[in-house]
ZAMARGU-4260 file (C-alpha; in steps of 0.2 Angstrom, whole numbers, plus 5000, padded with zeros to 4 digits):
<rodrens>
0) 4908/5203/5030 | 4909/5198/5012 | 4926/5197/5005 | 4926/5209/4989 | 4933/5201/4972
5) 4946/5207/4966 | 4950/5211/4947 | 4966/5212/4937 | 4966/5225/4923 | 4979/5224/4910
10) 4983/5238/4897 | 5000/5249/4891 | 4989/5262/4892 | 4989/5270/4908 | 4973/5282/4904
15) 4963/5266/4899 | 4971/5259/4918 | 4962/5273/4924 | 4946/5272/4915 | 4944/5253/4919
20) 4948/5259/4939 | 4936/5271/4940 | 4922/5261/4933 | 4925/5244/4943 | 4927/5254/4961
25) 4913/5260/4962 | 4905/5241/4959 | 4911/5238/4974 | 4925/5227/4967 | 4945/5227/4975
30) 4955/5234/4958 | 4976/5229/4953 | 4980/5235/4938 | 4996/5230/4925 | 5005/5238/4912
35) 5011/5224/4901 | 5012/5206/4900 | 5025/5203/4912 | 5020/5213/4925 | 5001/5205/4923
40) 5010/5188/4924 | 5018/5190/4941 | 5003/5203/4949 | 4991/5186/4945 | 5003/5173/4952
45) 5004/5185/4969 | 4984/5190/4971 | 4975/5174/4963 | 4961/5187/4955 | 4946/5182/4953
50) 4944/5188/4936 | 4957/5196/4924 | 4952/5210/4912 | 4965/5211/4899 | 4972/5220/4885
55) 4977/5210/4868 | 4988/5224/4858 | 5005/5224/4872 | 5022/5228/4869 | 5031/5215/4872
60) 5021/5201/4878 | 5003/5203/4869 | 4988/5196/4876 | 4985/5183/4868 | 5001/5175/4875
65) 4996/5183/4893 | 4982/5172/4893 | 4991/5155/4886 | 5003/5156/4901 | 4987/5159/4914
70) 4980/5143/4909 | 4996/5134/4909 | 4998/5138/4927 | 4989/5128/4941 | 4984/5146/4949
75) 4978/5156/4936 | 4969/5139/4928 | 4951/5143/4929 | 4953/5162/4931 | 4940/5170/4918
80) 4948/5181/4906 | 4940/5195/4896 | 4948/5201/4883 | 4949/5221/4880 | 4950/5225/4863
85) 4947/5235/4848 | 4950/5221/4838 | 4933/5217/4829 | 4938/5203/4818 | 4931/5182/4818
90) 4951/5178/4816 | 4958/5189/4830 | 4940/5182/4841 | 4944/5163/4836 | 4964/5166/4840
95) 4958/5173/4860 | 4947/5160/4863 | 4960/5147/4859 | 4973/5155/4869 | 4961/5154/4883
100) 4948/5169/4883 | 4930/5164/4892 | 4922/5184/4885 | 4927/5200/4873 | 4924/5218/4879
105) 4926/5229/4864 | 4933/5248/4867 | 4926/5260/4870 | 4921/5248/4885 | 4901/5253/4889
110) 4900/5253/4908 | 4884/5243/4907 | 4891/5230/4895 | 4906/5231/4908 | 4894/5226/4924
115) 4885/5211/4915 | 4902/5203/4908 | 4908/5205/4925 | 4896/5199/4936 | 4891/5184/4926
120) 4909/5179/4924 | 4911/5182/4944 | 4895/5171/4948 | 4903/5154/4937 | 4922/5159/4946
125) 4911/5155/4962 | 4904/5141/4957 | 4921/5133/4951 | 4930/5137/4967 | 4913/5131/4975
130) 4918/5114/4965 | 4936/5114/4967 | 4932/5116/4984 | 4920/5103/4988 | 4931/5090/4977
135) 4946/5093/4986 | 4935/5092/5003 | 4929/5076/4998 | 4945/5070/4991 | 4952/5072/5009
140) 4937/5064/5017 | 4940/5050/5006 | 4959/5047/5010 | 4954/5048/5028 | 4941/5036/5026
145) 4954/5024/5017 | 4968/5026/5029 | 4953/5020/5041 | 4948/5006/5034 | 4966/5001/5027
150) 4970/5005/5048 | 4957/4993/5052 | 4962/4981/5041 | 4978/4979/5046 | 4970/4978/5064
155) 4959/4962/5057 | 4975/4953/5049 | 4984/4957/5065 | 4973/4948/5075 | 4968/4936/5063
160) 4986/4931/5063 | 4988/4931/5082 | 4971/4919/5079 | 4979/4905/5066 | 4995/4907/5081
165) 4987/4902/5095 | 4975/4891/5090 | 4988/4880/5080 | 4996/4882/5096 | 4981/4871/5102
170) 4991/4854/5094 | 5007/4855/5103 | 5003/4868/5119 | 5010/4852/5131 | 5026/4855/5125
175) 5034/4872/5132 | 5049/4872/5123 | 5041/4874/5108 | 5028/4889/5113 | 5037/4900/5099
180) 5040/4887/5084 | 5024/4892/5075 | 5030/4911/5076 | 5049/4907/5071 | 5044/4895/5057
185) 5030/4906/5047 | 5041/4921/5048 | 5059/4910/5043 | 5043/4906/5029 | 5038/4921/5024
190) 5057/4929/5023 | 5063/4914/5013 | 5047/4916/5000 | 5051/4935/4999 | 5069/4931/4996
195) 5063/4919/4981 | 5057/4935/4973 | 5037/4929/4977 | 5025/4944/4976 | 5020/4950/4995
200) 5003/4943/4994 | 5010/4927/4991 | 5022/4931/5003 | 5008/4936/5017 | 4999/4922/5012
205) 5011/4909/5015 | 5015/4920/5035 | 4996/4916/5038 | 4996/4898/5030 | 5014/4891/5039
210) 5008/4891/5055 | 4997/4877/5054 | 5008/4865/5045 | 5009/4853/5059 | 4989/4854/5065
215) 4986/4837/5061 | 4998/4832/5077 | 4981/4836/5086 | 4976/4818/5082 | 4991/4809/5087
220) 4991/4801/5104 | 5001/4811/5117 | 5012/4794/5121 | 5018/4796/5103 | 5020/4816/5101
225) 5027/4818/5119 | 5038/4801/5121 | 5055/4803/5126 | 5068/4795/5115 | 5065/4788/5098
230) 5049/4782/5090 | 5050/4765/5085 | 5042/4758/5066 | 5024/4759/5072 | 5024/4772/5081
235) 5034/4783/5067 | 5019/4777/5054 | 5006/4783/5066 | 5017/4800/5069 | 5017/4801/5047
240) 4998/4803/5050 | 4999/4821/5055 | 5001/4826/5037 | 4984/4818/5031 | 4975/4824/5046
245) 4981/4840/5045 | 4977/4840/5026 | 4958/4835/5032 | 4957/4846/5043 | 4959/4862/5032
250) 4952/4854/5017 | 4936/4860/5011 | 4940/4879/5015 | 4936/4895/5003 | 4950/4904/5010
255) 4965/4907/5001 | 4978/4905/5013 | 4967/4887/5021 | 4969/4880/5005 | 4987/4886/5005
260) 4990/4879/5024 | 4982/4863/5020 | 4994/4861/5005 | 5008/4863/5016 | 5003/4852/5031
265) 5001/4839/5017 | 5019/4843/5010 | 5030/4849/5021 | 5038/4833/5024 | 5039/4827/5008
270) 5060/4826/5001 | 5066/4833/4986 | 5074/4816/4983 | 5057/4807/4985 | 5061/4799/5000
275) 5048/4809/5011 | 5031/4805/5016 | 5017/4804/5016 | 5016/4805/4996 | 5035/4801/4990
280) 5034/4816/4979 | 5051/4820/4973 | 5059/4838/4965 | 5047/4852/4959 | 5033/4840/4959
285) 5031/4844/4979 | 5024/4862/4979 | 5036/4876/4981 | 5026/4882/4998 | 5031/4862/5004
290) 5047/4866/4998 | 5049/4881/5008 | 5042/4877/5026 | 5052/4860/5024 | 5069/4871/5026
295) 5061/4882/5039 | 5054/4870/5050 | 5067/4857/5050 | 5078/4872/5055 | 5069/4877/5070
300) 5066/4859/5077 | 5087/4859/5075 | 5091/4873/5085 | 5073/4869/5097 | 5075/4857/5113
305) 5061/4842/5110 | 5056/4829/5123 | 5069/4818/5114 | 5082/4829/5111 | 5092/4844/5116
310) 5093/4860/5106 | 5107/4862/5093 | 5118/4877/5088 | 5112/4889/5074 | 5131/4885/5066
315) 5128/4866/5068 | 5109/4869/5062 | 5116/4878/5046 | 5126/4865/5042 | 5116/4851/5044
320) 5103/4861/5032 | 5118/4863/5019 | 5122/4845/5020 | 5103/4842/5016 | 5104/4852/5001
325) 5098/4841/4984 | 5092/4827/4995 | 5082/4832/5010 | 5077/4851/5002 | 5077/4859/4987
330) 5095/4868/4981 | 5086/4882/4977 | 5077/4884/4991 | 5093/4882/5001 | 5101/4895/4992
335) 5090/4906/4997 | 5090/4903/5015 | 5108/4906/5017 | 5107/4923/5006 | 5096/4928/5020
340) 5105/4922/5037 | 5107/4936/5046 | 5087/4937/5045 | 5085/4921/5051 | 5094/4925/5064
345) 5087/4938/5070 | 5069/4930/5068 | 5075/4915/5079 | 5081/4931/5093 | 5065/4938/5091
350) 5054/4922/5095 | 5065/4912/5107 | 5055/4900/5118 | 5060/4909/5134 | 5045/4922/5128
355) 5029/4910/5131 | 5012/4913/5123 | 4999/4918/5133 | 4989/4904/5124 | 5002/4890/5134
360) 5003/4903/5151 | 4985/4903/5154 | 4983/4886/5151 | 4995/4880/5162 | 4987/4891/5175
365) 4972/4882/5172 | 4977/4867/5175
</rodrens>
């Protein structure tokens, strides 16, 4: 069954309440009536009419200050008002209609003038909630359809990371005591960047593009990356190679984060002093991504066991990083580092090498 619309009928007047009542019921219409401003006020804040009949000449609060405070609230918005009046004059007209009126009903009110104003007012009420209804349906529909697709977004980057993870695993899997340096290292990355005041996207970007730093390691000779002990000259020079490998590898790419990872495989080892390789670039002319993986990888090979040595302390690693400050790495980026220790620490908790990749267990098994 149809729900019947209800109408609000404001007047001081109680015989013209009545009038109004005995009229509207009969139309098949649910009737609340008012007898000032105030009362109308609160009786269309509780019921949400569908239309509001209302006198203009109130003690009090008058009409056209009734309808100035309906369209100021949320509720009462787009509520039609017909204004009931004796008032005949263009000012008193123009002076309803811009406190908010939509139609005039002039007393005595004619019942058949009464039942046109009304029905027609009723019919574009309708349509408005009809409007109002399907715009806040499609507005949910399309903030569900959003969180879906940022969901499955975060899905792609999820495993797109977990991707560029295991498959610059694929340069160093021999070596099981470093199954968890490319995690450690893009995330002490990522948190030093973040503390630089970079912008997240830069930030995220730099998560992605660490772990790749040392891909060009795929073309050095296992005698070399695996020896036990020190590298002599040559052997050193042929190690250096990584970079420029590395830096062919991912050169070429579209990708914002490739270009990004083949600047830092081509950086990362270069000093702030200009001592490093393989370009001797020295201070801000290395790339502040270069800058930042330098202190983060150099501090997990520290406190990682290698084939050629064993694993240092966090303390001793710390200090070793501090005493590299202005030669080795950048001061600032330093700086930095230490502000954020006790993240770092808990990032090298997080990734220790006891947890292996799956990448390294399954290949392992296959062997």
């Amino acid at each position: 069954m149809q729900k019947k619309n209800t109408i609000l009928v404001v007047d001081d007047e109680d015989t013209n309440l009545r009038l109004m009542e005995a009229m509207l019921l009969p139309m098949g219409y649910e009737v609340t009536t008012a007898p000032d401003g105030e009362k109308a006020l609160k009786s269309a804040q509780e019921i949400q009419p569908d239309l509001i009949l209302l006198d203009i000449m109130m003690p009090k609060i008058d009409g056209f200050e009734v309808a100035r405070r309906l369209r100021q609230e949320e509720k009462t918005r787009t509520t039609p008002i017909v204004m009931v009046t004796g008032l005949n004059d263009v000012e008193d007209r123009v002076k309803a209609l811009e406190a908010g009126a939509d139609d005039f009903l002039a007393k005595p009110v004619d019942m058949m003038e009464l039942k046109a104003r009304v029905q027609s007012l009723l019919k574009v009420k309708a349509y408005n909630d009809h409007m109002r209804d399907y715009q806040k349906k499609l507005e949910a529909e399309v903030e569900k359809r959003t969180e879906q697709l940022k969901h499955a977004f975060e899905e792609i980057k999820k495993y797109s990371l977990d991707s560029i993870y295991r498959l610059s695993k694929a340069a160093e899997y021999k070596d099981e005591e470093t199954a968890s340096h490319i995690e450690r290292m893009s995330y002490y990355s990522a948190a030093i960047a973040r503390k630089m005041g970079l912008d997240e996207d830069t930030v995220e970007s730099i998560l992605y593009a660490a772990p790749m730093h040392d891909i060009g390691k795929i073309g050095i000779p296992d005698q070399i990356l695996l020896k036990q002990g020190g590298l002599d000259p040559e052997e050193w020079e042929i190690m250096k190679k990584h970079t420029n490998i590395g830096g062919s590898i991912l050169e070429g790419s579209d990708a914002g984060f490739i270009k990004l990872a083949e600047i830092i495989a081509l950086t990362h080892h270069e000093k702030w002093d200009g001592s490093g390789y393989p370009k001797g670039l020295e201070g801000e002319e290395i790339p502040l991504t270069g800058r930042i993986v330098a202190v983060a990888d150099v501090f997990d090979a520290l406190t990682s066991k290698r084939p050629y040595k064993e694993a240092l302390s966090a303390e001793d690693s710390f200090s070793i990083i501090s005493d590299l400050k202005g030669s080795h790495f950048d001061p600032e980026v330093v700086d930095c580092f230490f502000a954020i220790k006790d993240e770092i620490l808990a990032i090298k908790n997080r990734y220790n090498d006891e947890q292996k990749s799956l990448f390294v267990q399954m290949v392992k098994k296959s062997a």
